[in-house]
N, C-alpha and C positions, 0 to 999 in steps of 0.2 A: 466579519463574523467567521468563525472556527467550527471546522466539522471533526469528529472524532474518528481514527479509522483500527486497524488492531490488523498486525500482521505476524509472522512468522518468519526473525532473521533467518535466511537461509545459512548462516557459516556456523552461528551457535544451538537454533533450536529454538532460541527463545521467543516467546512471545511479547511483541513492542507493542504501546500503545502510543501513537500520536495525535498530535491537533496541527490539521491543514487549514490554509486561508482558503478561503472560497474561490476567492481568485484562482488558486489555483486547480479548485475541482470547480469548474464551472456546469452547474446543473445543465440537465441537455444532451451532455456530449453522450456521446455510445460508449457502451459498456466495456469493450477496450481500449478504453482511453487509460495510460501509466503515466505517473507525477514520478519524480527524482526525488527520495526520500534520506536524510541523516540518519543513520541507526546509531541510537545509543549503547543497542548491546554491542556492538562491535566496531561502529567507528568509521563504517566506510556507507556509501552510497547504493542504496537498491532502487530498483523501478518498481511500485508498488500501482497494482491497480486501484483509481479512486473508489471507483463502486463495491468490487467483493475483496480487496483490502490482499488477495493474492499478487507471489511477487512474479516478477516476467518470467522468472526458471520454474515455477510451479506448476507442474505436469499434472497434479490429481484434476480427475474427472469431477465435476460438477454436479450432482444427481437430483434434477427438480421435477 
């Protein structure tokens, strides 16, 4: 099974949308937990968090 996640390449701006295996967001794990993602828009490797879909260099504040 495939989950959907939607980030923000850091090098172009763009907005990606991908589908992860499960395998590799295993439900459970804590909230920073980061997957090694393909970017389309650009071609190179990000760490993307499974849960809020931010990548490891993204500093914005969270406000819940």
């Amino acid at each position: 099974m495939q989950r959907q996640i939607l980030f923000k390449c850091p090098r172009t701006g763009m907005n990606v949308q991908l589908r992860l295996d499960e395998e590799a967001v295993e439900s459970g794990k804590p909230e920073n937990t980061y997957v090694s993602v393909s970017c389309p828009a650009c071609a190179s490797f990000h760490l993307v968090n499974s849960t809020t879909g931010r990548t490891l260099g993204d500093l914005k504040t969270v406000h819940r």
